[in-house]
N, C-alpha and C positions, 0 to 999 in steps of 0.2 A: 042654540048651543048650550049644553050643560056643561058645568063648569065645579070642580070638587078640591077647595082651597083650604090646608092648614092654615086654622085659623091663627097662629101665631105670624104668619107673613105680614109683611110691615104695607096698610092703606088698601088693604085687597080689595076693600068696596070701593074704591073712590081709580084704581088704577084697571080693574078689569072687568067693573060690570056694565062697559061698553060691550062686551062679548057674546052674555048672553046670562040665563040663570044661573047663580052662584048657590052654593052650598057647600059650609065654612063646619069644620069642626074637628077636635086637637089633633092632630097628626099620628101619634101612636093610635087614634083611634077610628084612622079610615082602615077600612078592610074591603074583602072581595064584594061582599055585598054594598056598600056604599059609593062603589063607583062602576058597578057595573052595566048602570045607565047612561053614565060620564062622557064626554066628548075629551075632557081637556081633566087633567093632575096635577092641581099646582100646591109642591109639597115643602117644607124644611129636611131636616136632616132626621127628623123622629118617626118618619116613612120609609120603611123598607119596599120601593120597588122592583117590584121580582113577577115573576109567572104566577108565583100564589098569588100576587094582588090582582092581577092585569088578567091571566085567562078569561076568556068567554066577556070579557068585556068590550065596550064600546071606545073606550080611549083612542083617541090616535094622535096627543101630543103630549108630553110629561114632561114639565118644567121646573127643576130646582131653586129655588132662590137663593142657595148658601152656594159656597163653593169650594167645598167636599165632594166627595164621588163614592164614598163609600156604599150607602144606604141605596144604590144605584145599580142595578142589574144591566147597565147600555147594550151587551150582548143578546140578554133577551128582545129586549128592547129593539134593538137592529136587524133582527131576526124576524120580527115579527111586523116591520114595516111601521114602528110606535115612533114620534118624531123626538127628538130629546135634545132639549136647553140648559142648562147649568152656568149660573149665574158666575162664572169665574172669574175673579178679580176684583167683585163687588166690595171684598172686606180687606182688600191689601193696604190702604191706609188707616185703617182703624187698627192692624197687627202690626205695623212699620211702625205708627207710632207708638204702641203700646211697649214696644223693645226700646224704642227712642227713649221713652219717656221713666223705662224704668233705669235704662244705662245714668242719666242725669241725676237720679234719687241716688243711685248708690254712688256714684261721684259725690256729690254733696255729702254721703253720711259718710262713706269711706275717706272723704278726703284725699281722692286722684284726681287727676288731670285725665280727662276722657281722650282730651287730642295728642295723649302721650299712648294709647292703648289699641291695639291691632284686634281687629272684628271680623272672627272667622263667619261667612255668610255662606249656611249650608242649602244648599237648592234657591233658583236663582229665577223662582218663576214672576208672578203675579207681586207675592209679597217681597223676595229678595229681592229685586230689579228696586221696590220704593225703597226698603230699607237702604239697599247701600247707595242711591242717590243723595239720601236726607246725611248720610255718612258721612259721604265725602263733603256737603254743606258743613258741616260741622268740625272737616277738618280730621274722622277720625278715618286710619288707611284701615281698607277692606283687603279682605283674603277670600276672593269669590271659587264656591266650588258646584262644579254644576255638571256631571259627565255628561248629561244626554242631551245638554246644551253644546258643549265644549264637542260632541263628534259629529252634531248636526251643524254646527256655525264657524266649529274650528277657530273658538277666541282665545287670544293670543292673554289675555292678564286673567287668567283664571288660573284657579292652584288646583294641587290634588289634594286628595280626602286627609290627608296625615297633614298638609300643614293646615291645611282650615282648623283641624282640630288643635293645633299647636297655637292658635290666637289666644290673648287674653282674655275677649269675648267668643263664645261659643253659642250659636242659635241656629236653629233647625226650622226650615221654612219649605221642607219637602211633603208629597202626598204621601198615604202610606200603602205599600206596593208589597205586594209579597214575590213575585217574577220578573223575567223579564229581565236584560243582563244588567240594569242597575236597581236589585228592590233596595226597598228604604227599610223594611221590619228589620227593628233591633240593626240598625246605621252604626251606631253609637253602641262597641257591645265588647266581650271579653278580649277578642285580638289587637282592640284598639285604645282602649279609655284608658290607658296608660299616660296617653298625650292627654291626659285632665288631671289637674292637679290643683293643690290648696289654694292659689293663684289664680285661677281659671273663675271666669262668671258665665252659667251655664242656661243656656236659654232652652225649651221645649214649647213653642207658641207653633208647631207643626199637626202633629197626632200623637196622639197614646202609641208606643209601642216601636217609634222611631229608636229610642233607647232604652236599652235596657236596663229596666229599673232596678230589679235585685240587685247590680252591679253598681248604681250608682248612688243608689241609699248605702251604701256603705264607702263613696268616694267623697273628701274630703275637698271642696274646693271655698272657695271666697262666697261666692253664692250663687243659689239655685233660684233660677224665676221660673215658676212651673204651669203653664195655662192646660196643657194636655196631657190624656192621661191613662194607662193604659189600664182597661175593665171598667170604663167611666161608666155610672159614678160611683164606685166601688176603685175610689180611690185608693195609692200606698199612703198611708197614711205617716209610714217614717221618715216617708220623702217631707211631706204634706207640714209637719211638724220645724223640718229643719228649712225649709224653702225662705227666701226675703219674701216673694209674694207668690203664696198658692192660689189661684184662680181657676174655676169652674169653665174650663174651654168658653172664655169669652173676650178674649181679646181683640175678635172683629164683632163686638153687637154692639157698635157703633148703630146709635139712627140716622146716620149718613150710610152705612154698610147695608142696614136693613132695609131702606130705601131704595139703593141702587139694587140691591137681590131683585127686587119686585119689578121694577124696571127694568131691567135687563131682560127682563122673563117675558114682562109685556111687551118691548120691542122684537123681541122675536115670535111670542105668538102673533103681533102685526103681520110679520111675515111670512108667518105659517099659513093663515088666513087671509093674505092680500089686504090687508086695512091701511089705510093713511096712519102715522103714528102721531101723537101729538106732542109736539115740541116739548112744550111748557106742562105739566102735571101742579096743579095747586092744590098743595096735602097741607 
């Protein structure tokens, strides 16, 4: 089995070259030609999987290690009978605590009491579900908002989009979806950012493009913690400028995060190929 891995995936040689021949090299720079001998695709998020890549090739598994969906064609994909893994949930305690842990700084600098402060938690998947758990440890009350949770599960303590946004804390922990009766593009946008104010501490540790920037580079709130970004990395730099902490969408590269990616990936190529899985991995 050939085997064609962005090299920036965390232990590739030590987690999947029980598989068969590996061939590692940066991810914006696999192409048609480089895996079109390929059995297996094991990519990051700097891979645009799509028909340009995968026509006329040999693929028949493609596994993400991050847990994004963007750079991810799965329609081709499903269509074409290509098997597809996505590492989801891998990095939800490295972004749960990365909000954790900046809510605590700006407590300390601001000199607030966190367990006096309401935390609107936008999308309620992988990373919401850790963050408001650590929340309530902590004593601070959640305002969970999740529609396509809330019409699949029908949960009774969950808010709507207007007061989530009316919390003192504001963070966005959804994909970014452009259809579909709940998209997420521009969430956070001219009909509504009215509920953000000088008061307000505003999180984006979701996607570029969840809110709208023009609108909010010029919204005055207490502070801006800004991990994602919309035209990355052709960052707003006005944003960029005014933010407590701007960060390079990396609030899940945790090497506990980059780890599990790999993992996840290789338990399910296990079972794509019928292999015994092995328990214990010593990296």
């Amino acid at each position: 089995m050939k085997l064609v891995i962005d090299d920036a995936c965390y232990a590739f040689d030590k987690i999947f070259s029980q598989f068969g021949e590996i061939t590692t090299m940066a991810g914006r720079d696999i192409n048609a030609e480089s895996v079109k001998d390929a059995d297996v695709l094991i990519v990051r998020s700097r891979t645009k999987v799509n028909q340009v890549l995968l026509e006329g090739s040999n693929v028949k598994f493609v596994g993400s290690t991050v847990a994004g969906l963007d750079h991810v064609d799965q329609d081709y994909l499903k269509a074409n009978n290509i098997a597809f893994f996505s590492a989801q949930g891998c990095n939800s305690m490295a972004v749960a605590e990365f909000v954790i842990s900046a809510i605590v700084n700006l407590a300390d600098e601001l000199k607030f009491d966190y367990t006096q402060k309401t935390l609107g938690i936008i999308g309620v998947g992988n990373v919401g579900s850790r963050l408001a758990a650590k929340a309530d440890l902590m004593g601070i009350k959640t305002l969970l908002n999740d529609p396509i949770r809330q019409d699949n599960e029908n949960l009774p303590n969950f808010v709507d989009l207007d007061t989530a946004l009316s919390a003192d804390i504001v963070t966005f922990h959804t994909p970014l979806t452009f259809d579909g009766k709940y998209p997420s593009y521009q969430l956070l946008n001219e009909t509504n950012f009215h509920h953000i104010n000088d008061q307000t501490i505003l999180f984006n540790a979701a996607r570029g493009g969840v809110i709208e920037e023009k609108i909010w580079e010029k919204t005055q709130t207490m502070a801006n913690i800004i991990d994602c970004w919309e035209n990355e990395p052709n960052i707003n730099q006005n944003l960029q400028k005014e933010a407590y902490w701007a960060t390079p969408h990396i609030a899940g590269h945790s090497v506990d995060a980059k780890f599990m990616g790999s993992f996840i990936v290789y338990e399910a190529l296990c079972d794509f190929n019928g292999k015994n899985k092995i328990k214990t991995l010593l990296i």
